[in-house]
C-alpha positions in Angstrom: 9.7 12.5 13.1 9.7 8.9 12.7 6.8 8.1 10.7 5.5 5.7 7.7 2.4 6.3 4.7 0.6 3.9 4.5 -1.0 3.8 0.6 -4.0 2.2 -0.5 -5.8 3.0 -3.6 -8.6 1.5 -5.8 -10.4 2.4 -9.5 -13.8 1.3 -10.1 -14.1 1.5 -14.1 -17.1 3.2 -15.8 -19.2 0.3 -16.6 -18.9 -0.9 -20.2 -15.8 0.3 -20.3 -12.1 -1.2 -20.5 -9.7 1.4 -19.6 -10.3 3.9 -16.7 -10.0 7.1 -16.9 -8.7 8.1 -13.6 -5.2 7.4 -13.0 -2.6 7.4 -9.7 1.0 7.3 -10.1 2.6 7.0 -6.6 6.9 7.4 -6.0 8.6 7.0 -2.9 11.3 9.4 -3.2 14.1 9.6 -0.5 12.6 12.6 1.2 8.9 12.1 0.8 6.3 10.1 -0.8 4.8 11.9 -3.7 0.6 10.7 -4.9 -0.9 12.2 -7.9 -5.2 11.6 -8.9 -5.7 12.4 -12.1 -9.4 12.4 -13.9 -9.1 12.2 -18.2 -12.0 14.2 -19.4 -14.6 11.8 -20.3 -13.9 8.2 -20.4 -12.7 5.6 -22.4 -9.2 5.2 -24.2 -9.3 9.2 -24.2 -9.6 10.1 -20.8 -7.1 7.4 -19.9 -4.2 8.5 -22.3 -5.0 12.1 -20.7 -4.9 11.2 -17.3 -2.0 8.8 -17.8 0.0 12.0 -19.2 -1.4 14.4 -17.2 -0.2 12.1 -14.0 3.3 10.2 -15.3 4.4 14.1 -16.1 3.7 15.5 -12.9 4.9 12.6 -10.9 8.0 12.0 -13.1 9.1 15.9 -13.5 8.8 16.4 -9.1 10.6 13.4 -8.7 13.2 15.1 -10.5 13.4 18.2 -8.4 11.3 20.3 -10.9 8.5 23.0 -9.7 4.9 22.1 -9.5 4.8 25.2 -12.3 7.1 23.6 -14.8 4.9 20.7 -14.5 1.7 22.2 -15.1 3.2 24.0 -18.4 4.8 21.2 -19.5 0.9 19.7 -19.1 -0.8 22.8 -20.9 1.9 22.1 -24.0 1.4 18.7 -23.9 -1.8 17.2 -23.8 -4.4 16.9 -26.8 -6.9 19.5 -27.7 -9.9 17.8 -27.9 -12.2 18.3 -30.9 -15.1 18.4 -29.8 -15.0 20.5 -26.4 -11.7 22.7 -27.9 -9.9 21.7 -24.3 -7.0 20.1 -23.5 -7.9 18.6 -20.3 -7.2 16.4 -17.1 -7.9 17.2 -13.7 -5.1 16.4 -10.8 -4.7 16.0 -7.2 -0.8 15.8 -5.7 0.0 15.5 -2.7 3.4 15.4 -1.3 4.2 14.2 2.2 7.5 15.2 3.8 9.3 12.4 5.9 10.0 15.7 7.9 6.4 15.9 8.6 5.2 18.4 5.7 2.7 18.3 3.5 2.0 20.3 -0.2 -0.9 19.9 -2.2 -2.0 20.9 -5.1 -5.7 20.5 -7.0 -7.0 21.5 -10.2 -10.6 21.0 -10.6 -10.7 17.2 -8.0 -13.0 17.0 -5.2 -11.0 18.6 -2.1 -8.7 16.8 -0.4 -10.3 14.9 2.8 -8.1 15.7 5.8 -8.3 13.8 8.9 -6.9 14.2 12.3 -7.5 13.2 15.6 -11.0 11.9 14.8 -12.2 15.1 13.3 -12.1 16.5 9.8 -9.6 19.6 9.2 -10.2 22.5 6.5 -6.9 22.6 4.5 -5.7 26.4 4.2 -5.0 27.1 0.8 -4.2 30.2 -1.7 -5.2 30.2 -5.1 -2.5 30.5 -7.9 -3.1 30.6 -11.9 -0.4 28.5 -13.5 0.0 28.2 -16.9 -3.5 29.5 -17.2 -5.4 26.9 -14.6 -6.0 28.1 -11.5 -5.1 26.0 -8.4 -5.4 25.6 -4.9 -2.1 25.2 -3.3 -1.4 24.1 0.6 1.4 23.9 2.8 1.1 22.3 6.3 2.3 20.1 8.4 1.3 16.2 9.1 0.8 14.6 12.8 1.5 10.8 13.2 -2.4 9.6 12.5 -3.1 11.9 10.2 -4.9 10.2 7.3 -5.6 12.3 3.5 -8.2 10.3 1.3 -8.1 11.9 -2.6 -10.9 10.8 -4.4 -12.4 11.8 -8.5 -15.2 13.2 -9.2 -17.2 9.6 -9.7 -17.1 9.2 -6.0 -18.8 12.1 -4.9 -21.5 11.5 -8.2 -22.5 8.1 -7.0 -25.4 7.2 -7.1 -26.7 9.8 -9.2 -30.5 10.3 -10.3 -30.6 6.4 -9.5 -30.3 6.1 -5.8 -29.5 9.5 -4.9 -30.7 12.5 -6.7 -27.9 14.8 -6.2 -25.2 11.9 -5.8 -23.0 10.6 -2.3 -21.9 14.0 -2.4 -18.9 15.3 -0.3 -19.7 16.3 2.6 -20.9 12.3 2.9 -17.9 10.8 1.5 -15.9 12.6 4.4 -17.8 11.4 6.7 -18.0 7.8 5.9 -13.9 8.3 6.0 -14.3 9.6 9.1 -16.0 6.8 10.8 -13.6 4.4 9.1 -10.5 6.7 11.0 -12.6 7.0 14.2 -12.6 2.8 13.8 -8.9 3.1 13.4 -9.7 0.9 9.7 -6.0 0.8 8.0 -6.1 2.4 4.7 -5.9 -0.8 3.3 -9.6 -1.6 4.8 -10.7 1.7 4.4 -10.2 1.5 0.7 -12.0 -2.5 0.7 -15.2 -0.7 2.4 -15.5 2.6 0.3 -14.7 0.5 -3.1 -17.9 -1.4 -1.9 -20.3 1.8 -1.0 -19.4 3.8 -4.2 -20.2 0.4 -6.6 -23.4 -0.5 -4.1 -25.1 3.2 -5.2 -23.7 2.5 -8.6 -25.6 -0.8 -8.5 -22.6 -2.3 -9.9 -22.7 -0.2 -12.6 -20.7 2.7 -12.5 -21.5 5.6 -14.2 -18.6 7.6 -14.1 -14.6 6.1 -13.5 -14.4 6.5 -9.4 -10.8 6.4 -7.6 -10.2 6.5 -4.1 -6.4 7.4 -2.8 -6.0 6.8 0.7 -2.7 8.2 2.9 -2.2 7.7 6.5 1.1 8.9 8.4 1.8 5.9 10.9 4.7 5.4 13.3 7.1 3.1 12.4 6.7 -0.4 13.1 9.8 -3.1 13.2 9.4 -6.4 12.6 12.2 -9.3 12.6 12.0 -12.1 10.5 13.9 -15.2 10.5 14.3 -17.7 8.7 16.4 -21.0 7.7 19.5 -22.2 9.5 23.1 -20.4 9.4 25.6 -22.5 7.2 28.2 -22.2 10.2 25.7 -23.5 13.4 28.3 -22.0 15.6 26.3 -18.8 14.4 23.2 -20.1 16.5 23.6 -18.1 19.4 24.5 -14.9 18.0 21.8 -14.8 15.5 19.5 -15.9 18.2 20.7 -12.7 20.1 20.3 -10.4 16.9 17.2 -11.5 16.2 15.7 -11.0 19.7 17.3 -7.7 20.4 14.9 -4.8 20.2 11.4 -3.8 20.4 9.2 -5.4 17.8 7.3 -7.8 16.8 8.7 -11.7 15.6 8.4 -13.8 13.2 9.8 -17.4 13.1 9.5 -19.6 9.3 10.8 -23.6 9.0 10.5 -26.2 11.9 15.0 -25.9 11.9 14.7 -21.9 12.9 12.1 -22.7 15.2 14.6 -25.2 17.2 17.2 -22.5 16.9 15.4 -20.3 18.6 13.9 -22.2 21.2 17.0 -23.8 22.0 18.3 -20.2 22.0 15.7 -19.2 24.4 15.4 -22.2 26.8 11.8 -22.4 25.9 9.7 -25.4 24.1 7.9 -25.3 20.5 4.5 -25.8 20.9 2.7 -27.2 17.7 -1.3 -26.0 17.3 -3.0 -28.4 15.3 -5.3 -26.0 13.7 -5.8 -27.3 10.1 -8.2 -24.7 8.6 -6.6 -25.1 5.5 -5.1 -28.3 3.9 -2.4 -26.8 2.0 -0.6 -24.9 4.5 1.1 -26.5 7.7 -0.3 -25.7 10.9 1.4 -23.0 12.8 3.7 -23.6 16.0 4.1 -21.3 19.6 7.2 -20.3 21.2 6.8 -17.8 24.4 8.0 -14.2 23.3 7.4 -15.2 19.6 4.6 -13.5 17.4 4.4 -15.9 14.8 5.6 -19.8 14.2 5.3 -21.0 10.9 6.4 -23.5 8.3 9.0 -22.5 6.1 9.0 -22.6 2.1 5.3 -23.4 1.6 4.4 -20.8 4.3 6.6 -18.6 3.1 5.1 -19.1 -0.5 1.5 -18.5 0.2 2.4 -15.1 1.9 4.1 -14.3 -1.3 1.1 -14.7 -3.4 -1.2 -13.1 -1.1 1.6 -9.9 -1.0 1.9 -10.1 -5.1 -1.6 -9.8 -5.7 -1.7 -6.9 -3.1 1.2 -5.2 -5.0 -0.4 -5.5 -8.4 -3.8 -4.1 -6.6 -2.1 -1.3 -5.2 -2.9 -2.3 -2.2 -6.3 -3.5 -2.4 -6.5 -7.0 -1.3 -9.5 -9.4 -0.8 -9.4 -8.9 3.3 -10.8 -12.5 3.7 -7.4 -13.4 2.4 -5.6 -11.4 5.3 -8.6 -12.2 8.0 -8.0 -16.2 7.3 -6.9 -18.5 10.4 -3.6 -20.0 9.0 0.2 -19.2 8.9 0.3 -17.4 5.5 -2.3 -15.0 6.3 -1.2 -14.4 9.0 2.2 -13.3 8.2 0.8 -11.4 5.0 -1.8 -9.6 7.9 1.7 -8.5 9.7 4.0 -7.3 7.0 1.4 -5.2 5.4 -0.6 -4.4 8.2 1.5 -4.2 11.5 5.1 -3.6 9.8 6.8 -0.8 8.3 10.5 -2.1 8.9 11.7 -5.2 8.3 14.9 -7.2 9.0 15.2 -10.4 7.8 18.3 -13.0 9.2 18.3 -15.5 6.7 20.1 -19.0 7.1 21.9 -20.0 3.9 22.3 -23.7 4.7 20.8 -25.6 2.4 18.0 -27.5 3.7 17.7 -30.6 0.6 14.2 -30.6 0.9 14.5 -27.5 -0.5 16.1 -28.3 -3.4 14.4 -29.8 -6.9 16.0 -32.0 -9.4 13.9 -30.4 -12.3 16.4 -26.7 -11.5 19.7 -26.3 -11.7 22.2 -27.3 -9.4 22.3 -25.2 -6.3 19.2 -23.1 -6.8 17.7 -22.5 -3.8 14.0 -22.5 -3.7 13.8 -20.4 0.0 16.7 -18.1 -1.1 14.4 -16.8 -4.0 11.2 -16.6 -2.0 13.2 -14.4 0.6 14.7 -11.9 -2.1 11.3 -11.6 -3.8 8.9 -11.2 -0.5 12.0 -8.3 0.2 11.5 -6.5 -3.1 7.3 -6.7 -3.2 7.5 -5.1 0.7 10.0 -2.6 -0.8 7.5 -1.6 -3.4 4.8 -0.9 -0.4 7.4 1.8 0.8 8.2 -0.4 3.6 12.5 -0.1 4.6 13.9 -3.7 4.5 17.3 -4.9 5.6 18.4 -8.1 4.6 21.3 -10.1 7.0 22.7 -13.2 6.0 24.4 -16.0 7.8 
């Protein structure tokens, strides 16, 4: 089955405090992408350190082909007693999604696991097993392209609490407001953005309790080609020209040289907009058949930082950032958004506008850009291929 997760998370930290005590560790493993929610007892510097065990264990010991069992044991021998309740103690959610289209969770003491498909909410069959003396509910099933699982702590369903609410969101409510943002077709992405904004809004900004939300969707795979910088041999025009047009997927163009390339490749003009919404990137350019027309370097650099900050958020991103009118957002909106495989063809002529006096000799500015835009999509989960000429 060819098909993608897309992962979105977000932690909204009990007000007042520093540390949260929810944590998600997520790995993308060679056969499946494994997610773990964890909720420290408490709050505070305790209830991180618990959860932060109770999740690296778990996530680190089925990585390494280990049993969910010797996991949970390790967890009982591991974690602190505390002294004042006499339990050693962290909830957890995992959920592990097959590339061959199966599904296993497991849940000690979360909120159920909201499951999503086809517009409608699905019970999850499950057994109960004691392990290690915890009892669990484990599940084994299969996943549908479009199927979306949304994990969430227990400071989700309690927001709101004897403020706004008197019993809390609750939820039965929580799954439906992920429901209405599937039956929108939201990406995870925006689907995290919106309930990040509900659960702090009954908080009234001030959360009582650590809330995480964990957001999967399976989504078919989506190629983009990317292309960028002309080949050091410009006999190697044509052909890369060919490469890059070959297939069905979406294409993106970056640097006023590539975009010659390819429209002398093509037999069709560059058209450049003159749409200056922002002062600091270029304006973006139109070839027929082409996606998206960019600058190059400074383009390329904007999408970076946009696609940084969205790694070290986990995928929660300012959406105005993405929704903006200029090259940069642009290409961030369609790597994260539209793209879960990308090949770049990179052009290793050196461009000297490229190159600055204050670095050493033959550092190339774009070359770095490209390698790290490559490794922060890789961290998304997204497959990359890199082809130089």
């Amino acid at each position: 089955m060819m098909m993608h997760i897309d992962i979105a998370w977000k932690s909204l930290n009990k007000y007042g405090e520093e540390l949260c005590g929810d944590k998600v560790e997520i790995i993308h493993a060679p056969d499946s992408d494994i997610l773990v929610l964890s909720d420290g007892l408490g709050s505070g510097v305790k209830a991180n350190i618990l959860a932060s065990l109770t999740s690296k264990i778990i996530i680190t010991m089925l990585n390494e082909g280990l049993s969910v069992d010797e996991a949970v044991d390790t967890i009982a021998h591991t974690l602190p007693i505390c002294k004042v309740r006499q339990i050693a103690y962290s909830t957890f959610t995992i959920l592990q999604l097959f590339h061959d289209g199966r599904a296993y969770l497991v849940e000690f003491d979360n909120p159920a696991c909201i499951f999503i498909r086809n517009g409608k909410l699905m019970e999850v069959p499950y057994e109960l097993r004691e392990i290690a003396g915890k009892t669990v509910r484990e599940s084994k099933f299969d996943v549908n392209l479009g199927d979306m699982f949304a994990l969430v702590s227990d400071g989700v369903v309690f927001a709101g609490v004897g403020a706004i609410l008197n019993l809390g969101w609750q939820w039965e409510n929580v799954a439906q407001f992920f429901l209405e943002c599937a039956q929108k077709k939201m990406s995870v992405y925006r689907t995290v953005a919106s309930v990040a904004q509900v659960v702090d809004n009954f908080y009234m900004q001030k959360p009582g309790d650590d809330s995480t939300f964990l957001v999967a969707q399976a989504v078919p795979r989506k190629n983009i080609h990317f292309f960028s910088g002309p080949p050091v041999d410009k006999e190697q025009d044509e052909k890369l020209v060919r490469d890059f047009m070959r297939g069905a997927c979406k294409r993106i163009v970056a640097g006023g040289t590539s975009a010659n390339i390819v429209a002398r490749g093509l037999g069709r003009p560059v058209r450049t907009t003159l749409n200056f919404t922002d002062p600091a990137i270029p304006p973006t350019g139109e070839i027929a058949g082409i996606d998206l027309v960019t600058e190059g370097v400074l383009t390329i650099n904007r999408t970076l930082e946009i696609l940084r900050t969205f790694c070290e958020h986990n995928g929660d991103v300012d959406l105005r950032q993405l929704d903006a009118d200029n090259g940069a957002a642009k290409m961030a909106k369609m790597l994260i958004e539209e793209c879960t495989d990308l090949t770049m063809y990179i052009g290793k002529a050196i461009n000297p506008a490229h190159q600055n006096p204050d670095l050493p000799i033959n550092f190339n500015i774009k070359m770095n850009l490209v390698a790290e835009l490559s490794e922060c999509l890789k961290k998304m989960g997204k497959r990359i291929k890199v082809s130089y000429f």
